[in-house]
C-alpha positions as CSV (number, residue, x, y, z in Angstrom):
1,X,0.0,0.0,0.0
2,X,1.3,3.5,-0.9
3,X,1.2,6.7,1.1
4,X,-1.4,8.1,-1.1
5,X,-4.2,5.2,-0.2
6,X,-4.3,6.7,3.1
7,X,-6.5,9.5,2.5
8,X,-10.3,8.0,2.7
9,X,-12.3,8.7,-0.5
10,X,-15.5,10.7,-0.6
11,X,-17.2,7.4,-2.2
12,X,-17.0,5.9,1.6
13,X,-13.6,4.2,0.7
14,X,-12.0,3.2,3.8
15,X,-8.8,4.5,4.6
16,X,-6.5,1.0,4.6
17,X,-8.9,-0.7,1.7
18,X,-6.5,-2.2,-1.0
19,X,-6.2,0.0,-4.1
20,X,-8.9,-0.6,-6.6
21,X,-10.1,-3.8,-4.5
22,X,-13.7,-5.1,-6.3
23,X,-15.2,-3.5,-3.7
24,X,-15.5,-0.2,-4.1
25,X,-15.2,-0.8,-8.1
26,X,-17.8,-3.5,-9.0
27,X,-20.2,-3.9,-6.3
28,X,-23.6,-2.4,-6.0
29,X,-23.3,1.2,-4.2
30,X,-25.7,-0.2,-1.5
31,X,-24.1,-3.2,-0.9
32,X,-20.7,-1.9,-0.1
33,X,-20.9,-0.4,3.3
34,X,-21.4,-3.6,4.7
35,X,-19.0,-5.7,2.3
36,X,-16.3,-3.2,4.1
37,X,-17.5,-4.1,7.4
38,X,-17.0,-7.7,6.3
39,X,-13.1,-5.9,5.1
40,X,-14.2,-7.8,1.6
41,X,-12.1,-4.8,0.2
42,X,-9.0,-6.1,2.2
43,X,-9.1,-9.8,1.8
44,X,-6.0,-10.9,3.6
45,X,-7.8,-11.3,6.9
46,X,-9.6,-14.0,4.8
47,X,-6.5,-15.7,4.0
48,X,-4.7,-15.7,7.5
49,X,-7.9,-17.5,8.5
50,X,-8.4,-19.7,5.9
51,X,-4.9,-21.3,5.6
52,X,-4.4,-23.0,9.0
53,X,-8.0,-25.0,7.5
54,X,-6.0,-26.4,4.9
55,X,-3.3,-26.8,7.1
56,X,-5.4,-29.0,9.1
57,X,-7.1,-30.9,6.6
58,X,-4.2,-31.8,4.6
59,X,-2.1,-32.9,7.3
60,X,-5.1,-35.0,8.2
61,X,-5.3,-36.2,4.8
62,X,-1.4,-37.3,5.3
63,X,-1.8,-39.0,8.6
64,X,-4.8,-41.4,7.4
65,X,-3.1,-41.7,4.0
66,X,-6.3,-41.2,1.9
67,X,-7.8,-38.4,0.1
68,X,-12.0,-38.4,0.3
69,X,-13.8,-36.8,-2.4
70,X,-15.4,-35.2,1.3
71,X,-11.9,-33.8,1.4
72,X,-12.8,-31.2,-1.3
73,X,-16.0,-29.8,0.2
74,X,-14.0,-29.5,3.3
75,X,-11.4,-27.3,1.6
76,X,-13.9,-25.5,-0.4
77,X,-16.6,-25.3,2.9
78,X,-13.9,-23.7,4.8
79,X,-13.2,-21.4,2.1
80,X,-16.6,-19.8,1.9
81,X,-16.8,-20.2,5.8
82,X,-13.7,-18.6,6.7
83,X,-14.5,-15.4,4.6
84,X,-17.7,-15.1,6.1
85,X,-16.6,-15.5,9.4
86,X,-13.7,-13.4,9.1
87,X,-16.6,-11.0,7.5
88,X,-18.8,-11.4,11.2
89,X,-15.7,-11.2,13.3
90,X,-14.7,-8.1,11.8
91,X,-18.6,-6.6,11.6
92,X,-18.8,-7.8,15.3
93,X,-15.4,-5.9,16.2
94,X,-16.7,-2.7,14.2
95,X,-19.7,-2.8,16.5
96,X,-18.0,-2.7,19.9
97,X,-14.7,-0.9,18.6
98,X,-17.3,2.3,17.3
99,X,-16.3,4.7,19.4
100,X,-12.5,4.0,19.3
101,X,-12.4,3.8,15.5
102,X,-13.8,7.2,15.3
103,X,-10.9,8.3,17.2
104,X,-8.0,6.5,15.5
105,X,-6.9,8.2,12.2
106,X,-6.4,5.0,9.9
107,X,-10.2,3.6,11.3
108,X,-12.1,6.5,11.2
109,X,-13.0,5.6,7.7
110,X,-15.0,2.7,8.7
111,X,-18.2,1.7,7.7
112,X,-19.8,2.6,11.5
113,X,-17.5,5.7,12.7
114,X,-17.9,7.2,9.3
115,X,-22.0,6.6,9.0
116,X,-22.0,4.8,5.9
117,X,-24.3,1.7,8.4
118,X,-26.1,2.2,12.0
119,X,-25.4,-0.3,14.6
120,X,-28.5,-2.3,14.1
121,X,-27.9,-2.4,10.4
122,X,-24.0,-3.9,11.6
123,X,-25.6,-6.1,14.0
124,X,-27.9,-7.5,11.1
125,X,-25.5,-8.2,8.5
126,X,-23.1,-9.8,11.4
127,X,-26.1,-12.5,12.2
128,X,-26.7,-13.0,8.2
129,X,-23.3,-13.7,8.0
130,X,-23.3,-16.0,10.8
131,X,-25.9,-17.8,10.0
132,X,-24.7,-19.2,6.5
133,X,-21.9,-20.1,7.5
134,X,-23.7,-22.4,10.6
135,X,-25.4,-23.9,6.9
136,X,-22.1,-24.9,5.8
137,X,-21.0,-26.4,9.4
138,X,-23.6,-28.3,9.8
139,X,-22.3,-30.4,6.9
140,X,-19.4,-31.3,8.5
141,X,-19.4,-34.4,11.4
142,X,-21.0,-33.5,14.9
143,X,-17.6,-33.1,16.6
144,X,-16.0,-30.6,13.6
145,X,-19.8,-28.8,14.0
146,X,-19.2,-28.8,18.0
147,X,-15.6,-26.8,17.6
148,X,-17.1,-24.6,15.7
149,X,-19.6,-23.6,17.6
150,X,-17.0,-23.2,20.5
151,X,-15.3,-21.0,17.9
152,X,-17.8,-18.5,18.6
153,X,-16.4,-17.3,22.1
154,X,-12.9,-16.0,21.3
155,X,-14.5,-14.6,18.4
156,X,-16.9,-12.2,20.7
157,X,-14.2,-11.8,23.1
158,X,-11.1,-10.8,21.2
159,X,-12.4,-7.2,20.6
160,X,-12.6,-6.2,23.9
161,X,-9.1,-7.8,24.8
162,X,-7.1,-5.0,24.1
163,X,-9.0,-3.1,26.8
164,X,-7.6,-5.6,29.5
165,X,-4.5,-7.6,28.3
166,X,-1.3,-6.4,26.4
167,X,-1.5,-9.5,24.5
168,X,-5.0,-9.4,22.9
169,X,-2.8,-10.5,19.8
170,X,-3.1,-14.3,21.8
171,X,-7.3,-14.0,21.8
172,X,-6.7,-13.3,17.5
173,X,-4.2,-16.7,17.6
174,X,-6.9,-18.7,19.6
175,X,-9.8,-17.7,17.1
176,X,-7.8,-17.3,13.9
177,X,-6.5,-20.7,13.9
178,X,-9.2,-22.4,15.2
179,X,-9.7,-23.9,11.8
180,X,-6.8,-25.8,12.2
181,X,-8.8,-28.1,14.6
182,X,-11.9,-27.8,12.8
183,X,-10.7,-29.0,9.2
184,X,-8.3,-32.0,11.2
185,X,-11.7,-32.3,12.6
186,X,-13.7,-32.8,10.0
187,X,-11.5,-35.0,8.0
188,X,-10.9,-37.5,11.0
189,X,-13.8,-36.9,12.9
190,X,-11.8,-36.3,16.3
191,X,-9.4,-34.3,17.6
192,X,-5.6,-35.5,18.3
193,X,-1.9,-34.4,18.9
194,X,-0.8,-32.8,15.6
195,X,-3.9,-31.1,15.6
196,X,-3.1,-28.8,18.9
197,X,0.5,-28.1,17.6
198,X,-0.5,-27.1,14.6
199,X,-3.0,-24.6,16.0
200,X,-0.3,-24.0,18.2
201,X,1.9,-23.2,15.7
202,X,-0.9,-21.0,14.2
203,X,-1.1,-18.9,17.7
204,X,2.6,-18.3,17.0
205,X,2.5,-17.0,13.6
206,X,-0.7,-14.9,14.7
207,X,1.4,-12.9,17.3
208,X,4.2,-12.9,14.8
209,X,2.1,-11.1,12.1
210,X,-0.1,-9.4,13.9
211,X,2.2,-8.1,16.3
212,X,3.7,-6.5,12.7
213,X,0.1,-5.3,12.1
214,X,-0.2,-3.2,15.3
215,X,2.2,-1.1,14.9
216,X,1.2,1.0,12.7
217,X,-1.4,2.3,15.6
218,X,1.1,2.3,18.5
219,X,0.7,6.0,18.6
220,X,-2.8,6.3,18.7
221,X,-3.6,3.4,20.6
222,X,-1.3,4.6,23.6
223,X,-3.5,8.2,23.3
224,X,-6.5,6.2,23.5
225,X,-5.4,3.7,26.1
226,X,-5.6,1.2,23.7
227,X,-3.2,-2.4,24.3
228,X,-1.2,-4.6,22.2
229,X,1.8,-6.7,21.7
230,X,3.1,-4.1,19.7
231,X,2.7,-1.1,22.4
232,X,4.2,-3.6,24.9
233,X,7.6,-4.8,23.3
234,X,8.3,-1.6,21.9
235,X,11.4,-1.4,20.4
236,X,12.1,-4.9,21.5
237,X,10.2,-6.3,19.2
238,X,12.2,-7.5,16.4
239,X,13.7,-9.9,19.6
240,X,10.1,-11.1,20.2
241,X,9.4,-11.6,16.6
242,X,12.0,-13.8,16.4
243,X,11.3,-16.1,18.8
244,X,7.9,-16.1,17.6
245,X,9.1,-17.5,14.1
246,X,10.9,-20.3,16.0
247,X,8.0,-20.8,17.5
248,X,5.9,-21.1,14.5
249,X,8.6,-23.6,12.4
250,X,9.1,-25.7,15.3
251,X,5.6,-26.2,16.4
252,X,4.4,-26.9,12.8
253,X,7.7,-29.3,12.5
254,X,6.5,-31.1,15.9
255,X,2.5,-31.3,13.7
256,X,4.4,-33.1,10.9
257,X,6.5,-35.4,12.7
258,X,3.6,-36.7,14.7
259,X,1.3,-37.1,11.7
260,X,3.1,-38.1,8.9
261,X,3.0,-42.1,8.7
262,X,6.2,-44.2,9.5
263,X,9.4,-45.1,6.8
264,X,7.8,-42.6,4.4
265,X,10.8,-40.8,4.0
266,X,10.5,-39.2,1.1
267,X,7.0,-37.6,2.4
268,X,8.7,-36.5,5.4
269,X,11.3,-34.7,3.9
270,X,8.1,-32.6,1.8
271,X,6.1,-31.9,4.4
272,X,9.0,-30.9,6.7
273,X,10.2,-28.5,4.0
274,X,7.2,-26.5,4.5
275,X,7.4,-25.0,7.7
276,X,11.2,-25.1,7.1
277,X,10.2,-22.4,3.8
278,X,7.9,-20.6,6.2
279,X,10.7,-20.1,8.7
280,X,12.7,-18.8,5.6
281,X,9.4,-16.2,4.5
282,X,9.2,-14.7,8.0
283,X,13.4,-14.4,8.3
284,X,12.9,-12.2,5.2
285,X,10.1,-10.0,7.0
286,X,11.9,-9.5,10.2
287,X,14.9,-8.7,8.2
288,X,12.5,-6.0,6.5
289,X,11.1,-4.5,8.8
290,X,10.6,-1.2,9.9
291,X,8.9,-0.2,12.8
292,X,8.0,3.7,11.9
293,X,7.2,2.9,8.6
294,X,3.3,2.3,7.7
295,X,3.8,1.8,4.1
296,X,6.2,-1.3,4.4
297,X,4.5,-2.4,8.1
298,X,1.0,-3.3,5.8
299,X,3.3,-4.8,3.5
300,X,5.1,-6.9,5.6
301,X,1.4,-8.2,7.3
302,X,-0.1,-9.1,3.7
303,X,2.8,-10.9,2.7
304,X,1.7,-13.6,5.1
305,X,-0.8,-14.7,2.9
306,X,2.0,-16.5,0.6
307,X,4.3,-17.3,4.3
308,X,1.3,-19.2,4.8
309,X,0.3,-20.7,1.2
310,X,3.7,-22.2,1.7
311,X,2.9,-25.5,4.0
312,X,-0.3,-25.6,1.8
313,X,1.6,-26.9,-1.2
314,X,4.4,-28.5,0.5
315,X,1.8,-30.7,2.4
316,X,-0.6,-31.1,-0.5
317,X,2.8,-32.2,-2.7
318,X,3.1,-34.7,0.0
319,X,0.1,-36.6,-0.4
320,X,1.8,-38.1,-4.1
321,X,4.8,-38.6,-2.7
């Protein structure tokens, strides 16, 4: 994103929307105030909660050694589901963050601060949203349906966990990688081992990215009285950050070790090589980063989309090893 995106547009663009996103091109005039409350006009929140599902659904595919033709509406259910999720998480957050996005330069843009939707209109489109995407769950076997109806707590609770917590970047890891169980879930119909460290892996790679994301609000948020990861490590971050990367290879290493079947050496080495390439993608961030600098901060944050596209084909390539 370039300096000159930040200035909000008198068509109701928001001020962080990606430059000429389908959004505010193509869509009906009276439909986009609420596709940017679903941030359908920055679609890498999608991504970052998509790709632990196919993290977890091909690494179950690689533990049981077969691929269902199930498999596919799993990866294509949590596709749909994970954009309208992320599209009620981030309506639900632009409900109870109103009053603080009004007050914060780079969200005062937004659909609710800037009047474009009421509350109750938010609210509405936040239940519609909700409620396909309970259509599509319901398709999936009782215990994958059960998780994600859990999935609905740290979902209501993260926005308010910057008010009480410096790390409300951990309540985004539990509820952004909670597809990670869902999708091993689904495939297996229970929940084991290199499920939880993949998620855990997941939670690591969420404070890594995320803790990127923040600060380009430190300023504001510390006005506000606002919390986060990034407003707490300061100028130690790049320290934190690394440890988090660690983190996120060796935890998604530990996932593939204790799923992939015995002697298949070959499909060990694949599958092991994608969280090693990961660990290489977010070396290349932290080397890039720059804390007072907006511009390349969003960049850095939306390059995890292809950080985390990386184990996808690694472990998919694994399954014809």
């Amino acid at each position: 994103m370039t300096g000159t995106e930040q200035t909000p547009e008198p068509t109701g663009q928001v001020a962080d929307a990606v430059k000429d996103n389908w959004v505010d091109t193509y869509a009906p005039q009276g439909l986009r105030p609420y596709l940017r409350l679903s941030r359908a006009d920055r679609p890498i929140g999608s991504w970052l909660l998509l790709l632990p599902c196919w993290w977890g659904v091909l690494l179950a595919m690689v533990h049981d050694g077969e691929m269902r033709l199930f498999d596919l509406w799993i990866i294509v259910g949590c596709a749909i589901g994970a954009v309208l999720m992320r599209g009620a998480g981030c309506t639900w957050n632009d409900i109870t963050d109103r009053d603080f996005d009004g007050r914060v330069e780079r969200t005062a843009s937004r659909p609710i601060p800037s009047g474009q939707v009421t509350v109750k209109q938010a609210l509405a489109w936040a239940v519609l949203q909700c409620l396909i995407s309970f259509a599509i769950l319901i398709t999936f076997p009782p215990m994958a349906i059960l998780l994600g109806v859990i999935a609905l707590i740290p979902v209501a609770i993260y926005p308010f966990a910057k008010r009480f917590t410096w790390w409300p970047q951990v309540f985004l890891g539990v509820a952004f990688n909670w597809g990670a169980l869902l999708a091993w879930t689904a495939h297996t119909g229970s929940l084991s081992l290199p499920a939880v460290l993949l998620y855990l892996s997941g939670m690591a790679w969420t404070l890594f990215y995320d803790t990127i994301y923040a600060h380009q609000d430190t300023e504001d948020d510390a006005l506000i009285g606002v919390k986060s990861t990034a407003r707490l490590f300061a100028e130690n971050t790049p320290r934190y950050l690394a440890w988090f990367m660690v983190l996120t290879v060796a935890l998604m290493g530990m996932a593939v070790v204790a799923a992939a079947p015995d002697g298949e050496i070959l499909q060990m080495v694949i599958l092991l090589t994608g969280p090693w390439a990961m660990g290489w993608h977010l070396m290349w961030q932290l080397r890039r980063l720059k804390m007072d600098d907006n511009d390349r901060l969003l960049e850095l944050f939306r390059s995890n989309r292809d950080a985390g596209l990386i184990p996808v084909l690694f472990f998919a390539a694994s399954l014809f090893a």
